[in-house]
C-alpha positions in Angstrom: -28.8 -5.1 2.4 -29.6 -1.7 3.7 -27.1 0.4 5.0 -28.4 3.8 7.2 -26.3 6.2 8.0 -26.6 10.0 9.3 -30.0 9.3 8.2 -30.0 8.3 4.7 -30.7 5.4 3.9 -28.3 2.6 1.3 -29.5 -0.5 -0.6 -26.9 -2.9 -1.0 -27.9 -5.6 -3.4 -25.9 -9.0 -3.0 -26.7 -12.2 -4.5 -24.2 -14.6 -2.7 -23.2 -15.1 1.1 -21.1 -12.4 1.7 -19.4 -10.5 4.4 -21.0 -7.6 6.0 -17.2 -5.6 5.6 -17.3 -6.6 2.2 -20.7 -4.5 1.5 -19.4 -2.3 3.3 -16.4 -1.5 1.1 -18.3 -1.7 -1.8 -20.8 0.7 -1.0 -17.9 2.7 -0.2 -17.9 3.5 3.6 -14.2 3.3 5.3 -14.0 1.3 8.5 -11.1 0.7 11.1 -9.6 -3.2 10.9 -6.6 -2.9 12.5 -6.5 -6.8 13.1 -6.4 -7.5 8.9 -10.4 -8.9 9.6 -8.9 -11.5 11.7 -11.5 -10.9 14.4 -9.5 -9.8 17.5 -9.6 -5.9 17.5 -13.7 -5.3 17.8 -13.2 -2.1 16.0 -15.0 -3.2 13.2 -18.2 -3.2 15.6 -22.0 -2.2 13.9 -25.2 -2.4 15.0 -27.5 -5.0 12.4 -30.0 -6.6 12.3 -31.9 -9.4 10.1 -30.3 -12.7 8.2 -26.7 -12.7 9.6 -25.0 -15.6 10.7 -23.9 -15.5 13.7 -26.5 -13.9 14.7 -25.5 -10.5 16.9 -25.4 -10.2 20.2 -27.8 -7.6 21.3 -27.9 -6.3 18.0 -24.0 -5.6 17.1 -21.6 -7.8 15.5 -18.0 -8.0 13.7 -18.3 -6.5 10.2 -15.4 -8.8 9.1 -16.6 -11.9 10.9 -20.8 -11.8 10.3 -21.8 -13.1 7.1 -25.3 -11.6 5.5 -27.3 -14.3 4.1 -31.1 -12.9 2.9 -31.8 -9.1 1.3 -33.3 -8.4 4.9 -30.4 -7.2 6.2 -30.5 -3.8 8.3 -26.9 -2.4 9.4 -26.8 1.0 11.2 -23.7 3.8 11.1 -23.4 7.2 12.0 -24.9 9.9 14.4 -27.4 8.6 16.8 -27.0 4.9 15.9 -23.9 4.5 18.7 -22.1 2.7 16.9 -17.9 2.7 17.1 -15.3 2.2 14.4 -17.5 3.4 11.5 -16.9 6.7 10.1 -20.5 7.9 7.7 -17.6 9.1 5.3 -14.6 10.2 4.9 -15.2 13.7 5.0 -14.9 13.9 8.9 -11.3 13.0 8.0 -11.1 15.6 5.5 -10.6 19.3 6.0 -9.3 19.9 2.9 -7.9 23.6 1.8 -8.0 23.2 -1.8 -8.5 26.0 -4.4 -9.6 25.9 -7.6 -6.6 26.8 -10.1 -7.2 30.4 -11.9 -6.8 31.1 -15.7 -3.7 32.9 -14.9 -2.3 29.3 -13.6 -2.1 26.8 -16.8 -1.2 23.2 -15.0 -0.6 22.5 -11.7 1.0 19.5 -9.5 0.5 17.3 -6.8 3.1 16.2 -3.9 1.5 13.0 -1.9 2.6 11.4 0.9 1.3 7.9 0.6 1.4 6.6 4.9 0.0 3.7 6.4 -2.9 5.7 7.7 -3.3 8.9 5.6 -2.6 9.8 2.1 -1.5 13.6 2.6 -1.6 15.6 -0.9 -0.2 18.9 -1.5 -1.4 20.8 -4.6 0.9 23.5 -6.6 0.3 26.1 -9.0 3.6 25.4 -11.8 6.1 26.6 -12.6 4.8 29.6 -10.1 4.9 27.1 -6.7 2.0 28.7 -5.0 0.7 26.3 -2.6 -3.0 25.7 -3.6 -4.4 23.5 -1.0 -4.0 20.6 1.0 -5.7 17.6 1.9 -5.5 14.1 4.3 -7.9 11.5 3.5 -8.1 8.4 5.2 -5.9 5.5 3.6 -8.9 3.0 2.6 -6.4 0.0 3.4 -6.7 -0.1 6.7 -9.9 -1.8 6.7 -7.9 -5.1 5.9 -4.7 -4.2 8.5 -3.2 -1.6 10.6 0.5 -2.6 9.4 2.2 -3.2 7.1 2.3 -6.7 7.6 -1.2 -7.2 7.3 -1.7 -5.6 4.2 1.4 -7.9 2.8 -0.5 -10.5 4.4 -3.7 -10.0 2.2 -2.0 -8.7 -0.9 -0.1 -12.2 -1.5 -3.7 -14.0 -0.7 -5.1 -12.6 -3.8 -6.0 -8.8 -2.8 -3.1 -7.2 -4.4 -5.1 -5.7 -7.4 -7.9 -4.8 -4.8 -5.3 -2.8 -2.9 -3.6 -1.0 -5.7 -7.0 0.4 -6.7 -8.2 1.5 -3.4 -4.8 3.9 -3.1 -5.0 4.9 -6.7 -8.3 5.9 -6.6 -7.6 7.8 -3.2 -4.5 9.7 -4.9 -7.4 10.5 -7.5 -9.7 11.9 -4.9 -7.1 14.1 -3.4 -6.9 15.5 -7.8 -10.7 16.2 -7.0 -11.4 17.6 -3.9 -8.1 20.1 -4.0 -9.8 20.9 -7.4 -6.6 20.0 -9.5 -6.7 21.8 -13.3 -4.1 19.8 -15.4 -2.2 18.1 -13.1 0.9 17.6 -14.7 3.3 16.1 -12.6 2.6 13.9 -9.2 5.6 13.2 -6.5 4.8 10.5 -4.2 6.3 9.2 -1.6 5.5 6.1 1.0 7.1 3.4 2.6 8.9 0.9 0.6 5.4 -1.2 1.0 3.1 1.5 0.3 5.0 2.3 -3.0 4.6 -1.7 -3.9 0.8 -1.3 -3.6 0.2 1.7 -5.7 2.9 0.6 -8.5 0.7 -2.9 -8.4 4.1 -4.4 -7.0 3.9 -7.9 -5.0 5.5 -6.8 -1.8 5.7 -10.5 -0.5 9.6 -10.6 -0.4 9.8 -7.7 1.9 8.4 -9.9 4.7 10.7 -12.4 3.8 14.4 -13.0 4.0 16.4 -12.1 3.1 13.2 -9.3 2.5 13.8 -8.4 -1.2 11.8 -5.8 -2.4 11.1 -6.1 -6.2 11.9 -2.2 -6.7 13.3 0.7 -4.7 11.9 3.3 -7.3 13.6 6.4 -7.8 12.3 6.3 -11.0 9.2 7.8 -14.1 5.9 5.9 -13.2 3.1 6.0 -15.7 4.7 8.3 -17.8 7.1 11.1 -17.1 5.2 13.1 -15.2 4.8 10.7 -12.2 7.7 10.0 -10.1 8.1 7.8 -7.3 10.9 8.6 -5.3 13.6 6.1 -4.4 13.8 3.7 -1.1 16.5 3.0 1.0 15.6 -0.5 1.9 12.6 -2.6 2.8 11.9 -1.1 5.5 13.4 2.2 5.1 11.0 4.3 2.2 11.2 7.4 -0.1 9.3 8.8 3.1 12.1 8.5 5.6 14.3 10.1 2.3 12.8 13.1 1.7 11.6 13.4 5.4 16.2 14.0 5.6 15.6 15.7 2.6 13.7 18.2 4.3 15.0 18.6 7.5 18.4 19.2 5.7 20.5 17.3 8.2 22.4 15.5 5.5 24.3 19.0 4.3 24.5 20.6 7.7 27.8 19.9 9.8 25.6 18.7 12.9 25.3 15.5 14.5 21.2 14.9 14.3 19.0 12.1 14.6 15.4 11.6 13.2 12.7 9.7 14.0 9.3 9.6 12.2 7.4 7.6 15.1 4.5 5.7 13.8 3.7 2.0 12.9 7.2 1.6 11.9 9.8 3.9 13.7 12.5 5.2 11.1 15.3 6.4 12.3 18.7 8.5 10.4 21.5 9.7 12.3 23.9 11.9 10.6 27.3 12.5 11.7 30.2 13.3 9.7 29.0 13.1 6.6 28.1 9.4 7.8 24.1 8.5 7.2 22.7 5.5 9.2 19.2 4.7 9.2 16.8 1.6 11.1 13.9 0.9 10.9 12.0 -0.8 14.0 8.2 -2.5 14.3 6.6 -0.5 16.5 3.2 -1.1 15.9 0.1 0.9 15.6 -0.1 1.8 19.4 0.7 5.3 17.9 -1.5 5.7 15.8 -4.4 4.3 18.4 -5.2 0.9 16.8 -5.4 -2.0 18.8 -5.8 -0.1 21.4 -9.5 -0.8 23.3 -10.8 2.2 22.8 -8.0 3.9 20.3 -8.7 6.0 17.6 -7.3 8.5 15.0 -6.7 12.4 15.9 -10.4 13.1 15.3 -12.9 14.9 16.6 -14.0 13.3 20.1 -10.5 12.1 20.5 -8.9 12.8 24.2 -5.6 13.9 23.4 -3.6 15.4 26.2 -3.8 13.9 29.7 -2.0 16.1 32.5 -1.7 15.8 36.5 -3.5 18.6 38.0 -4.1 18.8 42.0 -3.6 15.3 42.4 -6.0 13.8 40.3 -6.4 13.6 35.8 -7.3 16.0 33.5 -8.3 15.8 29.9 -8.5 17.7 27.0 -10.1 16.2 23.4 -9.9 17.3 19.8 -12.3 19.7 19.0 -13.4 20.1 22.5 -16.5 17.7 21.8 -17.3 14.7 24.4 -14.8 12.3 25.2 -15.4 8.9 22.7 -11.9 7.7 22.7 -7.7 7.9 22.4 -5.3 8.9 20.3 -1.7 8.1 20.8 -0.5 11.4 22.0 -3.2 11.3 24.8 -2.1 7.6 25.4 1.7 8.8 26.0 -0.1 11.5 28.2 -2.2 8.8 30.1 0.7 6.8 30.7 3.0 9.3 32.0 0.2 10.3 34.6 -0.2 6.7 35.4 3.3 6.7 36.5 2.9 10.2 38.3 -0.2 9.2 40.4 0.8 5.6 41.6 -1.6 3.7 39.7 1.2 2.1 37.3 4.6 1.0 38.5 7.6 1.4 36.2 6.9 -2.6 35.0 3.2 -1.4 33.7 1.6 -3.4 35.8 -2.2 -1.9 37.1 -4.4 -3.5 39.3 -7.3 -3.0 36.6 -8.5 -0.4 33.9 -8.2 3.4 34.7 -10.6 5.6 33.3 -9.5 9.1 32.6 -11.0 11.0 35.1 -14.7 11.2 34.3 -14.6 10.6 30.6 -15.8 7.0 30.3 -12.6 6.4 28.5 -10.1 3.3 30.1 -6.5 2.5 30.1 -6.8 -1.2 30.1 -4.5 -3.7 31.0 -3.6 -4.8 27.6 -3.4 -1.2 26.5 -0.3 -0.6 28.6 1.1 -3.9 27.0 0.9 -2.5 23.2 2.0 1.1 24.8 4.9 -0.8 26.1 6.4 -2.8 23.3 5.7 0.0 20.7 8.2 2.8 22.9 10.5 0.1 23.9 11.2 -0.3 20.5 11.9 2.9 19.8 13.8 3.7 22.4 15.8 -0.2 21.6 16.4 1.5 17.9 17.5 4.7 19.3 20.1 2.5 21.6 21.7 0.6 18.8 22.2 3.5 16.2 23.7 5.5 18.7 26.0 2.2 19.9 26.3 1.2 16.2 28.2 4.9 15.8 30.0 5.0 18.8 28.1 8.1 19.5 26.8 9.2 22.9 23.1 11.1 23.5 25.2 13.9 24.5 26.9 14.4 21.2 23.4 15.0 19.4 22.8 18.4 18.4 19.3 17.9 17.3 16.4 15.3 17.5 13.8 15.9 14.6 10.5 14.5 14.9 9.1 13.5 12.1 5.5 12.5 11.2 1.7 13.2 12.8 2.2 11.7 16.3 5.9 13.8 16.7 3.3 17.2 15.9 1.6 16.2 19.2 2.8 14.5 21.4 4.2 16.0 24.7 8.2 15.3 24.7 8.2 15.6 29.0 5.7 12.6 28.9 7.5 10.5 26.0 10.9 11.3 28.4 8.5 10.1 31.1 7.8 6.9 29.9 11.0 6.1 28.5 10.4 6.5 24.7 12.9 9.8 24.4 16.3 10.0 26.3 15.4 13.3 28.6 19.0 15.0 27.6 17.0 15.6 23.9 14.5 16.8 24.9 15.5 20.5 24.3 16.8 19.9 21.7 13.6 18.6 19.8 12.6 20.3 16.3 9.2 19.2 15.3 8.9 19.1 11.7 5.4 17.9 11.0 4.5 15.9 7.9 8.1 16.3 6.7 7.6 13.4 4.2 5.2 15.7 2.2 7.6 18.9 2.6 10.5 16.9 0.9 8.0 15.5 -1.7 6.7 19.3 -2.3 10.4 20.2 -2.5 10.9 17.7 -5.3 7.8 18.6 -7.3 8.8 22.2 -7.2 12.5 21.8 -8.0 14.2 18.5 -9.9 17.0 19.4 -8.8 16.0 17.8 -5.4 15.4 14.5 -7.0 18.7 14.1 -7.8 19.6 15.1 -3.9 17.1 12.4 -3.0 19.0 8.8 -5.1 22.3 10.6 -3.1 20.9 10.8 0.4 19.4 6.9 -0.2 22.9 5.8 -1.9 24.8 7.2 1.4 22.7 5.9 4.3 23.9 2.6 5.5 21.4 0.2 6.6 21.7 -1.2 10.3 19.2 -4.6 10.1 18.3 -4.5 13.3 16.6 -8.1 12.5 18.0 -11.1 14.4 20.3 -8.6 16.4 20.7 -9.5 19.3 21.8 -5.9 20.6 18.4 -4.9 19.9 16.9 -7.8 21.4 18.7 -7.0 24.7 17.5 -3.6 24.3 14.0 -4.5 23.7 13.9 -5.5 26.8 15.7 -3.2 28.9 13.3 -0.3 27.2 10.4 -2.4 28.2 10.5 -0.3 31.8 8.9 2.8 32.3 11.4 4.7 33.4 13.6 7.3 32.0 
């Protein structure tokens, strides 16, 4: 098979029938499957041509659902070929700060934050604790799942070794490209599921009930100098820790809440010394998968959506032509749904709205995933605060954790529902705070120790099977503050 993109040109030699997102991944060129290769997304899309069963209709095809079957196989991705969901590489995802340690700097150390989406790396001159460089790379899994679940899904069908290379080798690449000089020590931190993956844990029983993980970490990995910080719970990671860690909420005498809103919505309140935490199953709404034409913050990416003289307004990342959504311009889109008429406070729309003149829709569909992924948010919010007896009114700060939290617009999250509109001054943005605490623990053991305290203090609320959140669910599926 030949594979041409931005020009260049592949050969792909196979010998068996075999899938055309298989030679993709092994000729090593990231694609989105948010569906887990089950066929339902389309964002998997490319332009082929030549033995390929089914045979493409006018010329493009599923990667995960066409099968190659004779060396004549032509499949087309980059610049000028119009294809979607195929980056040429992942150095569009990139921009990397790295610097190439000195000979005044003997070792140095990495901080990652191992999420769902991205692998963020944070490189460290020791024992100085000069920041060196940073760097997001794509997280390679997400050709075979958006969530969580997904990748769980394929890891207990026989792709768990396939899985724990693909993140190891990323968590290599960040070494590289920061240019990394005797790393000596690596902090990472994830989700409990991510952590599975790269420790070549099965992470079947976290699916499961009574969802068992088979470690919470907190512990030396591959010697001493690797450490993967403890878990809470299945479903609460060493990233929602040292995301508190960071934030400092757990020594302060405030009442606070944070939420890191992405595929899975963490939430910790802290009041009184008392820590609380929930997880809830947002989805990847956020994030922009499954959405029809959703995509990553990335170049071409509309991300802010605003009501001006009656009619929409756009802006996109990097100013460069319209080719999609991200979820902070979806939570924009939304709100100015609601503002101009065209979708009640149910979600219904009479059909797909384009964003002004951008050739980008809000479909149908759209505003469904939109939907359940805030109202589960907003449901998690509902019960902590019931859980704790504690009132919106009585919180002294909301944190926002995570990517999404560093865009999006609070008035249209209020908007929409997603954030009680009392917070919303009271918001502290905190950006990638998983990777600040895991910097924080790299540069000072001392914070390690603060981490196994915060995870033995929080209390779990299982919001599984409650039915207070299942009454809230639904409530929160409005749009409506």
């Amino acid at each position: 098979m030949r594979i041409i993109s931005g020009g260049k040109g592949i050969d792909i030699p196979f010998t068996r029938r075999v899938l055309l997102s298989e030679l993709l991944t092994q000729a090593g060129i990231p694609f989105d499957s948010p569906c887990g290769g089950k066929g339902i997304c389309g964002k998997c899309t490319v332009e082929a041509s030549g033995s390929l069963e089914p045979r493409p209709q006018n010329g493009r095809c599923l990667a995960c659902r066409t099968w190659a079957t004779g060396d004549d196989v032509t499949v087309r991705i980059g610049a000028g070929s119009d294809v979607i969901g195929i980056t040429e590489s992942s150095v569009s995802l990139k921009g990397g700060t790295g610097l190439p340690l000195t000979g005044d700097e003997v070792c140095s150390g990495l901080a990652v934050d191992i999420g769902t989406t991205t692998v963020a790396g944070y490189l460290y001159a020791l024992p100085e604790g000069k920041l060196l460089g940073s760097l997001c790379l794509p997280n390679p899994q997400a050709q075979y799942g958006a969530d969580v679940i997904s990748r769980i899904e394929y890891a207990s069908s026989g792709g768990l070794k396939q899985l724990t290379r693909m993140i190891r080798d990323t968590v290599a690449d960040l070494c590289k490209e920061l240019g990394a000089v005797n790393c000596r020590r690596r902090v990472l931190v994830g989700n409990t599921v991510m952590l599975h993956l790269y420790a070549g844990l099965d992470p079947t029983g976290i699916s499961r009930a009574p969802f068992t993980p088979v470690s919470l970490f907190g512990s030396s990995f591959n010697g001493a100098d690797e450490t993967l910080v403890r878990c809470i719970s299945s479903y609460l990671g060493a990233d929602t820790v040292a995301a508190v860690l960071a934030s400092g909420m757990a020594e302060r005498e405030e009442t606070a809440l944070l939420i890191d809103i992405g595929t899975n919505g963490e939430m910790v309140l802290s009041h009184n010394g008392l820590l609380i935490g929930c997880s809830t199953a947002a989805g990847p709404a956020f994030e922009g998968a499954q959405i029809s034409q959703g995509m990553r913050y990335a170049p071409g990416a509309i991300d802010r959506v605003s009501v001006s003289e009656g009619r929409a307004v756009y802006t996109t990342v990097g100013d460069k032509k319209a080719v999609g959504i991200c979820g902070s311009g979806l939570i924009n889109a939304a709100a100015c749904m609601l503002a101009l008429g065209v979708m009640d406070e149910t979600g219904y729309i009479e059909e797909s709205w384009e964003i002004s003149d951008s050739g980008v829709f809000i479909t149908a569909g759209d505003v469904r995933k939109l939907q359940t992924a805030k109202a589960a948010i907003r449901a998690g919010v509902d019960v902590i605060l019931d859980r704790t007896g504690i009132s919106v009114d009585e919180i002294d700060t909301l944190y926002l954790a995570g990517g999404f939290g560093s865009f999006a617009d609070m008035g249209s999250c209020s908007a929409i529902g997603m954030i009680p509109a009392e917070l919303v001054p009271r918001v502290k943005v905190l950006g990638n705070a998983a990777g600040a605490g895991a910097s924080m623990i790299l540069l000072d053991q001392r914070n390690l120790e603060r981490t196994e305290e915060i995870a033995n203090r929080c209390e779990v609320l299982e919001l599984s099977g409650d039915s207070g959140f299942a009454d809230a669910f639904i409530e929160r599926m409005m749009f409506e503050e």
